[in-house]
C-alpha positions in Angstrom: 24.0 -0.1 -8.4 23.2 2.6 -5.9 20.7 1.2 -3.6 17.7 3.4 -3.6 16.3 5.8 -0.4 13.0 4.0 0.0 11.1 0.7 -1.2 7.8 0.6 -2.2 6.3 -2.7 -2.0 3.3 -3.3 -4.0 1.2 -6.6 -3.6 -0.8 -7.8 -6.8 -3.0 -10.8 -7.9 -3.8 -11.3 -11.5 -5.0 -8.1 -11.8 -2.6 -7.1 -14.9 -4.7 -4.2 -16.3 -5.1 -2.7 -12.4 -1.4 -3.3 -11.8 -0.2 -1.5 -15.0 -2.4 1.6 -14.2 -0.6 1.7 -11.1 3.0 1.2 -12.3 2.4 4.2 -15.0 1.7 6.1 -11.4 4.8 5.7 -10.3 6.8 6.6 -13.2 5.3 10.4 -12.7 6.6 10.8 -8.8 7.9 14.0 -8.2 10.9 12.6 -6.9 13.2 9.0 -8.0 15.0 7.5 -5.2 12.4 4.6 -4.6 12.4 1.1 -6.1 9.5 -0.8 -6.6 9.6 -4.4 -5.5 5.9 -6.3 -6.2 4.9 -9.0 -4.2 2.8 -11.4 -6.4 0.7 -13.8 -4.5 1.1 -16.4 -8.0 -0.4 -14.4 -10.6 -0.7 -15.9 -14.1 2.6 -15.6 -16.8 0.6 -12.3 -18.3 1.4 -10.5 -15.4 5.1 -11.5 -15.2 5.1 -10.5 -19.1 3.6 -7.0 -18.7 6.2 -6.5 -15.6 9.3 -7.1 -18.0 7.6 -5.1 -20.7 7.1 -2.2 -18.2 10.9 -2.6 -17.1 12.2 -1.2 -19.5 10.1 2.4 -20.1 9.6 3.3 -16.4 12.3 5.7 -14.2 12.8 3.4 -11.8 14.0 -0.6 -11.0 11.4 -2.6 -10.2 11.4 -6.2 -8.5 9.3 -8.6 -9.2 8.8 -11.0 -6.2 6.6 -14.5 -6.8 5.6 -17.6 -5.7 3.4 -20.5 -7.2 -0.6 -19.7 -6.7 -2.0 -21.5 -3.2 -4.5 -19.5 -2.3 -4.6 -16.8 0.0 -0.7 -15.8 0.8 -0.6 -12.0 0.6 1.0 -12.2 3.7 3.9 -14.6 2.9 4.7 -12.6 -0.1 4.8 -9.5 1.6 7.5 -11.2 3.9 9.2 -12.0 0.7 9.3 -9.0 -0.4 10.1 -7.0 2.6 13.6 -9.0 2.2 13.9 -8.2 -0.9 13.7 -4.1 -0.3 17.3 -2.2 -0.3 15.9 1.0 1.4 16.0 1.3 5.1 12.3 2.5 4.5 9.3 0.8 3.3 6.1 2.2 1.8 3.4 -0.2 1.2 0.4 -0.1 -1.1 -1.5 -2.0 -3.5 -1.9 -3.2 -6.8 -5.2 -1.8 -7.6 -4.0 2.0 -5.3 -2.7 4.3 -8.0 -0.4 7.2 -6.4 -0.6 10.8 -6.8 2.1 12.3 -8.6 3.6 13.3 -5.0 2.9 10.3 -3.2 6.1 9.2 -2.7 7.4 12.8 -1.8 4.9 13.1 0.9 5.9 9.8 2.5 9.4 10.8 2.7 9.3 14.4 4.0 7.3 13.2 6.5 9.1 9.8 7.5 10.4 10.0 11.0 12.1 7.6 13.4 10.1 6.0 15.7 6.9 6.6 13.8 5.0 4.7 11.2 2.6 6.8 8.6 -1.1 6.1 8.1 -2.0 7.3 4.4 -5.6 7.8 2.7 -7.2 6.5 -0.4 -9.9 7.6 -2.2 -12.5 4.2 -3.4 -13.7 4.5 -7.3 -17.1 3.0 -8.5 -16.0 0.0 -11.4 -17.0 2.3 -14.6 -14.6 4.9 -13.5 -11.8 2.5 -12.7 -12.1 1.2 -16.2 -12.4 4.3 -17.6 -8.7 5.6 -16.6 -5.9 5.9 -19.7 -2.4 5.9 -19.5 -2.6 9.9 -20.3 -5.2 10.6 -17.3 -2.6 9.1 -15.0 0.3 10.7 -16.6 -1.7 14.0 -16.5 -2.6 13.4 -12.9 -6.4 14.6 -14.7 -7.8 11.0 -12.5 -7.3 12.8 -8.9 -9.0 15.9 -10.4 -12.7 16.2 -8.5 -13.8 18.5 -11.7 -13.1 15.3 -13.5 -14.4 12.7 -11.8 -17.3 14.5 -11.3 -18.0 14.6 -14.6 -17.6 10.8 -14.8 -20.0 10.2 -12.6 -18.8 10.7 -9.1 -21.0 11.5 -6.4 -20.4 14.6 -4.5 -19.3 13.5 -0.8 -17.5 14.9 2.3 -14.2 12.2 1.2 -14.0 14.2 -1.9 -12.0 16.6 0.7 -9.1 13.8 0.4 -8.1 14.7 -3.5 -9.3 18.8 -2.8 -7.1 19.9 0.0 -3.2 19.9 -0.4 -0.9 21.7 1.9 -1.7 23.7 4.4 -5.4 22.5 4.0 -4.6 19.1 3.9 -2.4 18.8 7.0 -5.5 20.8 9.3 -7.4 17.6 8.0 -5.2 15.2 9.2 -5.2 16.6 12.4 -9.0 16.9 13.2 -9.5 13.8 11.5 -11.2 11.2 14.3 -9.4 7.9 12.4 -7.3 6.0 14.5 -3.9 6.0 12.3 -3.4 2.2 11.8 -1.3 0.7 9.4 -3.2 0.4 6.5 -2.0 -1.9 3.5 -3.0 0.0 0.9 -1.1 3.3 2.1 1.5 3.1 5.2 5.2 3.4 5.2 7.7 2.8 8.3 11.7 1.9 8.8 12.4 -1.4 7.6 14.5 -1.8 10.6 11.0 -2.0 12.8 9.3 -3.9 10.3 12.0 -6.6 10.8 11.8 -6.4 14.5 8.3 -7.3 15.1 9.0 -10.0 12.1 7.0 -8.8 9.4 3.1 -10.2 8.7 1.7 -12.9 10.5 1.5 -15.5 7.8 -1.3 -17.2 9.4 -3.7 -14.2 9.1 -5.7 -14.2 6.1 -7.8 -12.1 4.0 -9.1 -8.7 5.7 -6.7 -7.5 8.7 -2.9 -8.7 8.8 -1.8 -5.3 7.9 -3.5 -3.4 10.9 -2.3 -6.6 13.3 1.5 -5.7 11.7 0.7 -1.8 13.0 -0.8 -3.5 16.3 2.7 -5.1 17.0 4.3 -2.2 15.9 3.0 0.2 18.6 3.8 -2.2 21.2 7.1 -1.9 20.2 7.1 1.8 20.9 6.4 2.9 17.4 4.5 5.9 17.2 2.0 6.8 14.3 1.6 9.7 12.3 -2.0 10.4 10.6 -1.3 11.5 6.7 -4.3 10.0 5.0 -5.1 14.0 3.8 -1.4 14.1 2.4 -0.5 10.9 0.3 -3.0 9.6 -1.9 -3.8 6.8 -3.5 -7.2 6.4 -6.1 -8.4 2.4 -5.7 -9.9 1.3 -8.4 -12.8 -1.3 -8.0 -12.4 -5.1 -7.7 -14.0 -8.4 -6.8 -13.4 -9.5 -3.0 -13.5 -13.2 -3.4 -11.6 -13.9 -0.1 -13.3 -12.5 2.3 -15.5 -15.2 4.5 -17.1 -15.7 8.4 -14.0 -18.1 8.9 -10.8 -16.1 8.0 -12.4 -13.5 9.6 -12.8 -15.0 12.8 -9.1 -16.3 12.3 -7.5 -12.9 11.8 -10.0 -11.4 14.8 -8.6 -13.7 17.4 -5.1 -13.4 16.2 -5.3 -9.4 16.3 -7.4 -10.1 20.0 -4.0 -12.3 21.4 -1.9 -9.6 20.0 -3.7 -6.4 21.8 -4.3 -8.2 24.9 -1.1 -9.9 25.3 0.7 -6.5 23.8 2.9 -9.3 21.2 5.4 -7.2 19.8 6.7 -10.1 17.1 5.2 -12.6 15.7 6.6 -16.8 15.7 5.0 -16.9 12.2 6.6 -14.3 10.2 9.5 -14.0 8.1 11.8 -15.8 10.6 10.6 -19.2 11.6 12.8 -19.8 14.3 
């Protein structure tokens, strides 16, 4: 089997219902040289069942990476599954991040060596989350501002992200004050780099082990390139049971040695040695 252009890792937890929203969003890309390969930190057998269901309707091969459930691991599956991609260039997002129909375009006409990409997503309140069919997505009608609105949506400056394309789109991304920092729910970079600076640190837990992967990265010499204007993702609402005054003070004086010590790998990611 040909192996594909690009990978598109997406991490899930027994979300099912969020996950399958999302996989429906990738079978309307604009373009098909990408695999998906999901990174399950031990979801429940439903998920695994709706995975081999999906299989065999969507365009494109999709991998389903899992371990048993131990808690908090997002960042040992993500190892896994970075070594499970064929594509000498990663896209990462989330399980609960459903793409715009040219998501995966945008990323790759705009992939360049010696950068990284910083994508956007655009948060939904829970009613509208639940609200979205299989046809809105296949439609692309759920990045629509007209029809969010009239589901409720509050008018907002961010509503810019799903109004501007083109020309309009890449004005915003420069003049946009965000730092570009690799953002786990929308960034993409060579696979090659990812393996240099040896993928997440797997002690990091909940809230920050993507951005500490971009913070290695640049010390690396990787550049970053701001597209959150460009590729889009809608994230639907969820619980955040994770997040707590300990792992974040974990992850915040992991990410503090990394800056001030300019670590460009890591002894705790996908090589041990």
């Amino acid at each position: 089997m040909k192996a594909p252009d690009i990978s598109v890792i997406i991490s899930t937890y027994n979300s099912v219902e969020w996950l399958k929203k999302v996989l429906w969003g990738y079978n309307t890309q604009t373009i098909n040289n990408f695999e998906v390969v999901i990174a399950d930190d031990g979801s429940r057998e439903e998920t695994k069942t709706a995975i081999e269901e999906l299989k065999k309707v969507v365009n494109y091969s999709i991998t389903h990476v899992w371990h048993k459930d131990n808690g908090f691991q997002k960042s040992q599956i993500l190892n896994k599954a970075i070594v499970e991609t064929r594509a000498p260039y990663i896209i990462m997002s989330d399980g609960d991040c459903i793409p715009r129909k040219d998501f995966v375009e945008i990323h790759n006409n705009y992939k360049e060596e010696g950068y990284f990409l910083s994508g956007g997503y655009f948060k939904l309140p829970m009613n509208i989350s639940e609200l979205i069919s299989k046809e809105d997505i296949e439609t692309n009608k759920c990045f629509s501002i007209s029809w969010l609105k009239k589901h409720g949506l509050n008018a907002s400056f961010k509503n810019n992200k799903l109004r501007f394309t083109g020309f309009g789109a890449k004005f915003l991304n420069t003049v946009t004050t965000t730092k570009a920092t690799w953002n786990g729910h929308n960034s993409s970079g060579w696979k090659k780099d990812i393996l240099a600076v040896n993928g997440f640190d797997e002690r990091m837990q909940y809230g920050g082990q993507d951005r500490e992967l971009g913070e290695r990265l640049v010390n690396l010499g990787i550049k970053t390139k701001q597209i959150r204007y460009s590729a889009i993702v809608i994230h639907l609402d969820h619980p955040r049971g994770y997040a707590n005054k300990e792992s974040w003070k974990i992850n915040n004086d992991i990410r503090k040695e990394t800056r001030n010590l300019k670590h460009k790998t890591t002894k705790f990611g996908i090589n041990k040695e």
